[in-house]
C-alpha positions as CSV (number, residue, x, y, z in Angstrom):
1,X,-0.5,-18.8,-11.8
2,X,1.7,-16.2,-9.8
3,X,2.1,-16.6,-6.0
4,X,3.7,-13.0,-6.4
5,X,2.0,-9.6,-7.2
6,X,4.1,-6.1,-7.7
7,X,3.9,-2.9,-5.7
8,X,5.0,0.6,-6.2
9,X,5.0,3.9,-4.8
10,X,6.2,7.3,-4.9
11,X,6.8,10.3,-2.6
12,X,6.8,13.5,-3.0
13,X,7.7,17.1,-1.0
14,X,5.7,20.0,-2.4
15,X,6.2,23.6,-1.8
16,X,3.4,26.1,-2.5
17,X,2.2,22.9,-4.8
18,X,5.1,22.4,-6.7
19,X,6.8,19.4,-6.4
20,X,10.3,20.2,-4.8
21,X,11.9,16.5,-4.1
22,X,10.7,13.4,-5.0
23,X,11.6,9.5,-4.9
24,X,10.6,8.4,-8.0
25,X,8.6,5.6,-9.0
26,X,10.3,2.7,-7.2
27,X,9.4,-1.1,-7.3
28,X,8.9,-3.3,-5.0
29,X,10.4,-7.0,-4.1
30,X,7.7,-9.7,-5.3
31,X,4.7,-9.1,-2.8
32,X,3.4,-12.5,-1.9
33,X,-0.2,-13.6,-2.3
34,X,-2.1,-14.5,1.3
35,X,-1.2,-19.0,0.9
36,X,-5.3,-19.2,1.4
37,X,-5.9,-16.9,-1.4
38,X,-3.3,-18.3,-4.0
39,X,-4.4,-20.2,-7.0
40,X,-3.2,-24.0,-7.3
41,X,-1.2,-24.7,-9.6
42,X,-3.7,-27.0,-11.7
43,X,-5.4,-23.5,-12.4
44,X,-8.5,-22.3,-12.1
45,X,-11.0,-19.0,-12.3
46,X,-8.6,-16.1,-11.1
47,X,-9.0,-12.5,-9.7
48,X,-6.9,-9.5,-9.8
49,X,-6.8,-7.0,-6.9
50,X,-5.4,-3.9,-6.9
51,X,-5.3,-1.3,-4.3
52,X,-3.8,2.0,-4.4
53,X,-3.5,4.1,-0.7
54,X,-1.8,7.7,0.0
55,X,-1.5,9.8,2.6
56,X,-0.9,13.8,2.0
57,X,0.5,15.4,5.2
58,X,0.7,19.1,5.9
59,X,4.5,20.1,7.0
60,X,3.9,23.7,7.9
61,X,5.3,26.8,5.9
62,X,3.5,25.9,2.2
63,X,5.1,22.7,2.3
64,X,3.6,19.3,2.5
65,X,4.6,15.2,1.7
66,X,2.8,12.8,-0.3
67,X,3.0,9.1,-0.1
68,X,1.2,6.9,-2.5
69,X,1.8,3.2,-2.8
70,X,-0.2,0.3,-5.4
71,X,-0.2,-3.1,-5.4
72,X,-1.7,-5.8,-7.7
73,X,-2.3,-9.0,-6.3
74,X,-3.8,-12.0,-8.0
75,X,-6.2,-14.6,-6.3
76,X,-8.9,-17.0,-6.7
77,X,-11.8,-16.3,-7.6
78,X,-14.0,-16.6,-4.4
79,X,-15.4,-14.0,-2.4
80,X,-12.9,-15.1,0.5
81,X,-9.7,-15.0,-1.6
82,X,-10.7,-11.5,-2.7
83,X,-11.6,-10.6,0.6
84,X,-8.4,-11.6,2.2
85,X,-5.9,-10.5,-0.4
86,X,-8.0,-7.0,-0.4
87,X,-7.4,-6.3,3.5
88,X,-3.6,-7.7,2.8
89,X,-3.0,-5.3,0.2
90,X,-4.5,-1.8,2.6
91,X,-1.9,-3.5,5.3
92,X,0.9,-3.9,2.9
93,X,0.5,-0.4,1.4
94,X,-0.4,0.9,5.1
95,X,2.9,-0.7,6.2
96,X,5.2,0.8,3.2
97,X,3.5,4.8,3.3
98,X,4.3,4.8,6.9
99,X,7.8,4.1,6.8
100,X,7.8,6.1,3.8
101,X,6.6,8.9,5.7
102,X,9.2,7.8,8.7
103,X,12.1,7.6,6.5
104,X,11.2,11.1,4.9
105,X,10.3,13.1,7.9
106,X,12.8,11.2,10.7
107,X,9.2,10.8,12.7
108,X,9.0,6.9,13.7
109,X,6.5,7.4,16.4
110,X,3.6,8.6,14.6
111,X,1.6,5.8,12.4
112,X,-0.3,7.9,9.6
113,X,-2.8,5.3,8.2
114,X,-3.6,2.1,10.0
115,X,-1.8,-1.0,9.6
116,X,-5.3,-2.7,10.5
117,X,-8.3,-0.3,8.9
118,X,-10.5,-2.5,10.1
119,X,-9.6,-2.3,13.3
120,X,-9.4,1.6,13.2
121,X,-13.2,1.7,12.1
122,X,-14.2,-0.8,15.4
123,X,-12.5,1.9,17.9
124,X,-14.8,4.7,16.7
């Protein structure tokens, strides 16, 4: 089994709700699987996660930027694995739509979506 899932994402700039630039569907490096959660190489039952996050964020004058990234990740099958390679895939996509969101605005101070969601839901 694979010790490497695939991500991919997009971002777009609309105006008025048409799309006026855009990224394209780009692909990720190999995104690696948590080491707890891999399957061993003798095999076994296996799981598939996939999680898809986006952020839409409104830029004044009609205009506004989405950011959407998905990964699919396999695992073991154990309530664990899935656990962990769940909450490692919202970081990883977390991680990527906020420098997404950086790289397209020039704003590297704000964080749109937690890079911990669990920790965001503790603080309220």
């Amino acid at each position: 089994m694979a010790d490497y899932g695939t991500g991919n994402g997009t971002v777009e700039e609309r105006f008025r709700g048409r799309t006026v630039k855009e990224s394209g569907d780009r692909v990720s490096d190999p995104v690696p699987v948590p080491e707890e959660a891999r399957v061993p190489a003798t095999g076994g039952p296996t799981a598939i996660v996939e999680r898809n996050l986006g952020v839409t964020l409104n830029l004044g004058s009609y205009r506004s930027l989405r950011a959407d990234w998905k990964v699919t990740l396999p695992c073991k099958l154990s309530k664990e694995a899935i656990e962990k390679t769940a909450k490692f895939a919202d970081d990883w996509c977390a991680a990527r739509i906020n420098q997404d969101v950086a790289d397209w605005t020039g704003d590297t101070a704000i964080k749109y979506l937690p890079e911990d969601p669990d920790a965001a839901k503790k603080k309220r």
